[in-house]
C-alpha positions as CSV (number, residue, x, y, z in Angstrom):
1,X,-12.8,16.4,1.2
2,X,-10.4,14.0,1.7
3,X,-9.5,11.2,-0.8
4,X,-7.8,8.2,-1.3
5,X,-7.8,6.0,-4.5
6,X,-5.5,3.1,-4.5
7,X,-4.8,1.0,-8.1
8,X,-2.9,-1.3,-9.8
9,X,-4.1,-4.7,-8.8
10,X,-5.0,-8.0,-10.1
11,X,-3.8,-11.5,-10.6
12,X,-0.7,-12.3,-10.4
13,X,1.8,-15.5,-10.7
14,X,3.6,-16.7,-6.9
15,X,7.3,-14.9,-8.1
16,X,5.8,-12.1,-10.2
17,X,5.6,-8.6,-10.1
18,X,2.8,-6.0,-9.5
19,X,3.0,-2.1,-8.6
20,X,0.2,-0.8,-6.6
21,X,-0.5,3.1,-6.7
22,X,-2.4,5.2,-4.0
23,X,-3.5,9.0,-5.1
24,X,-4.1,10.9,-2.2
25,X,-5.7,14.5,-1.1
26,X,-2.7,17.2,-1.1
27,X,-4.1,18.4,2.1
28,X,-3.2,15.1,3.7
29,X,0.1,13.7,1.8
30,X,2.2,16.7,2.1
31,X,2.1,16.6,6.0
32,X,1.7,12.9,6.7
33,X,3.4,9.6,6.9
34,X,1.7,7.6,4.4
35,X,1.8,3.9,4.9
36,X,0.0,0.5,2.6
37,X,-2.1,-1.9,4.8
38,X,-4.0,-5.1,3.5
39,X,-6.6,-7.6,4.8
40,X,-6.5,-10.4,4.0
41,X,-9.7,-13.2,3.8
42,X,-11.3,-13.4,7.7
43,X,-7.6,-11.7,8.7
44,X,-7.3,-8.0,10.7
45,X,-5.8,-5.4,8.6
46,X,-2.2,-4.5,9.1
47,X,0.5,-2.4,8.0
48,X,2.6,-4.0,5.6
49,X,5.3,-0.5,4.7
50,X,5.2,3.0,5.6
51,X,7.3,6.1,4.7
52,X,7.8,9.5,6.1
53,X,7.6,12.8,5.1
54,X,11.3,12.2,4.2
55,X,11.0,9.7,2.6
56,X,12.1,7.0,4.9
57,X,10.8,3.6,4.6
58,X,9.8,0.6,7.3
59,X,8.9,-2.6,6.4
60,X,7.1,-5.2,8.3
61,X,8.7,-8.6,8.3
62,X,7.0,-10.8,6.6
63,X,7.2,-8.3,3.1
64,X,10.6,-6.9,3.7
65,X,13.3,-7.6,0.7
66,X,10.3,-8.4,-1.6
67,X,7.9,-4.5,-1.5
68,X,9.4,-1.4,-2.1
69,X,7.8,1.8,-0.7
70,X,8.3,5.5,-2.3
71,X,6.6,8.5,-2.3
72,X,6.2,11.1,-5.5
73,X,5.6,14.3,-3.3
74,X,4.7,16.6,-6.5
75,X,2.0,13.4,-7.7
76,X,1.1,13.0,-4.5
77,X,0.9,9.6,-5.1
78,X,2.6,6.8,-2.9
79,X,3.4,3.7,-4.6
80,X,3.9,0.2,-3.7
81,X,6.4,-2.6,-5.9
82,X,5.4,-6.0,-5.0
83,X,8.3,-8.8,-6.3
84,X,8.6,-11.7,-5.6
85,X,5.1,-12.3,-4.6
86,X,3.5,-15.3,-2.7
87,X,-0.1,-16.5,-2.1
88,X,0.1,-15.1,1.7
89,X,0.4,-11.6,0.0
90,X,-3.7,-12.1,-1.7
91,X,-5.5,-9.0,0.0
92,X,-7.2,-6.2,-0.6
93,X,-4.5,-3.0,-0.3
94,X,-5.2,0.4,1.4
95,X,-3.5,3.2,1.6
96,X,-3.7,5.7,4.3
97,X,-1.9,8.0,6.9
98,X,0.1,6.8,9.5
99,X,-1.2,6.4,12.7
100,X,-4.6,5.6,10.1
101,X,-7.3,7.9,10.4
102,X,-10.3,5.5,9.7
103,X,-12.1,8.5,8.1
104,X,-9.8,8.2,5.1
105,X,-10.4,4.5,4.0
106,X,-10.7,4.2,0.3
107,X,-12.3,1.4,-1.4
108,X,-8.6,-0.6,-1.3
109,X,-7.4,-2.9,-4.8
110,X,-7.5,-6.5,-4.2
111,X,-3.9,-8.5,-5.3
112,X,-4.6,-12.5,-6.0
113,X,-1.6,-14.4,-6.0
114,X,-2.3,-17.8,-7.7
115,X,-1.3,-20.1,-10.4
């Protein structure tokens, strides 16, 4: 069965730091691009960084120079670094394959951004 668990949010400060971690089934992370969406409050969810197989990162615009995306192919585990952070960036986080298979949704960690 396939499984992803995404951690590592919370509350955070506008200009802070927070690292988000997605654990994911072997089955699917070895042969995938993996990629970290969000939704925000009465928003569509979108794909905010994805990476290949090879490790090759794309960023959408509105998170690029701020979130850094890697992948630790023997953890199979993808992570996310979120600097520089700003109350737009409040949502709950996913991780899943890219294209998304909506059969893989996990229960996603929510990141506040507020003073």
């Amino acid at each position: 069965q396939v499984q992803l668990v995404e951690s590592g949010g919370g509350l955070v400060q506008p200009g802070g730091s927070l690292r988000l971690s997605c654990a994911a089934s072997a089955s699917i992370f070895s042969v995938n691009a993996m990629g970290w969406y969000r939704q925000a409050p009465g928003k569509e969810r979108e794909l905010v960084a994805r990476i290949t197989t090879s490790s090759y990162p794309i960023y959408a615009d509105s998170v690029k120079g701020r979130f850094t995306i890697g992948r630790e192919n023997a953890k199979n585990t993808i992570n996310l670094q979120m600097n520089a952070v700003k109350p737009e960036d409040t949502a709950v986080y996913y991780c899943n394959t890219v294209p998304n298979y909506p059969g893989y949704w996990g229960k996603g960690t929510l990141v506040t951004v507020s003073s």
